[in-house]
C-alpha positions, 0 to 999 in steps of 0.5 A: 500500500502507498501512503503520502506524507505531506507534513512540512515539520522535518523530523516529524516527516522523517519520522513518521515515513519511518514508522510506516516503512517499518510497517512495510508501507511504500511512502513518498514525504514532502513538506508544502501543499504545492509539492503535495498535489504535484505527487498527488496527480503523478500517483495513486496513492491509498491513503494520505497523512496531512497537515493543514498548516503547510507553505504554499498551499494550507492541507484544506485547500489541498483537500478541498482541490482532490475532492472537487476533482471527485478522488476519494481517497482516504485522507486523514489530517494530522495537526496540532488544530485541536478546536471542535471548529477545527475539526468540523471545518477538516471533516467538511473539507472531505478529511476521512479522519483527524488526529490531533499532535502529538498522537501516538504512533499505535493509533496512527497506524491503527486509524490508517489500517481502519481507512484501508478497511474501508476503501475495499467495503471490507470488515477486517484486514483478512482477505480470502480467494478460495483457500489463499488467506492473505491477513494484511495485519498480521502480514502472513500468507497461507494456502490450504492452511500452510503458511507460505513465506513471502519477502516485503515486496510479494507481500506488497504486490500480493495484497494489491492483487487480492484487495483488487481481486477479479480487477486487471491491473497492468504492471505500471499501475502495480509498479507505481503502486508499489515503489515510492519515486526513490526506486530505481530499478529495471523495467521488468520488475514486476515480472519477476516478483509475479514469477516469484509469487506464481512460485509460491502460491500457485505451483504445487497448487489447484486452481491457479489464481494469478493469471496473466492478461497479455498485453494488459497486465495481471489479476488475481482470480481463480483461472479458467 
């Protein structure tokens, strides 16, 4: 999953991109409004950490510009705004969420896994296609009930396949989704971690449930 970060206070930016790469999140950071909404337009990005006092362009008017544009994705403002008025006037901005500084890291990432929930109509972060099981909290992968050891980047590609099941998804859309704009790697690296996947999941296995559409891209669904 990919998170932007738009909070112009540097350590805290640092940090906070920090804690989500531990919990395996590809981020990209910036720090005004401005830079934010160029980001935004580039990429596709489940979920955005905001602050509303930025340079440039405060984090409503950044909220305000995505939502006329109808993009719904989960934004969740964090700031040190801590007013009834504040709030109210982020939530009727389009804000999916609000959290006040200084927070706790738990419930950041505990909020942020609630939004994820809800963009998929989903009640938990456990999603299941005939018997792969794919706990996206716990980050473990199973199929007839054995664990399947994936590394942090199958794992990435393979919840974006299963919270997209039965949705074709060429390899820039996984590409973009999955590497942050720091990633400089070869063209084919989407192959190769589907390869490894296809390893994992599908061989030794029936039915097989990553399928390939040629000349579009991949989708996670039972195969013909």
């Amino acid at each position: 999953m990919r998170i932007l970060v738009v909070e112009d206070e540097p350590n805290l930016n640092e940090l906070i991109v920090k804690k989500l790469e531990l919990e395996h999140y590809t981020v990209d950071s910036c720090y005004d409004g401005m830079t934010a909404l160029e980001y935004f337009q580039m990429a596709e990005y489940d979920v955005v950490i905001l602050d509303i006092m930025l340079p440039g362009m405060s984090g409503i008017q950044f909220l305000k510009k995505i939502r006329s544009e109808k993009n719904l994705t989960p934004v969740l403002l964090l700031t040190a705004m801590d007013s009834i008025e504040d709030r109210v006037n982020g939530l009727d901005a389009g804000a999916d969420d609000y959290l006040v500084k200084p927070f706790a890291f738990d419930e950041l990432m505990a909020r942020i896994r609630v939004m994820l929930r809800h963009t998929t109509a989903s009640v938990s972060n456990v999603y299941t296609l005939e018997d792969l099981v794919v706990d996206c909290d716990a980050r473990t992968v199973s199929r007839h009930d054995e664990i399947i050891p994936v590394s942090s980047k199958e794992f990435a590609i393979l919840e974006y396949l299963i919270r997209n099941a039965g949705i074709v998804l060429s390899r820039d859309k996984i590409s973009y989704h999955i590497w942050n704009y720091d990633y400089d790697g070869g063209s084919n690296v989407v192959d190769v971690y589907i390869r490894y996947l296809r390893k994992k999941i599908d061989e030794g296995h029936e039915p097989k449930l990553i399928q390939t559409v040629r000349g579009v891209g991949y989708v996670l669904r039972v195969g013909e």
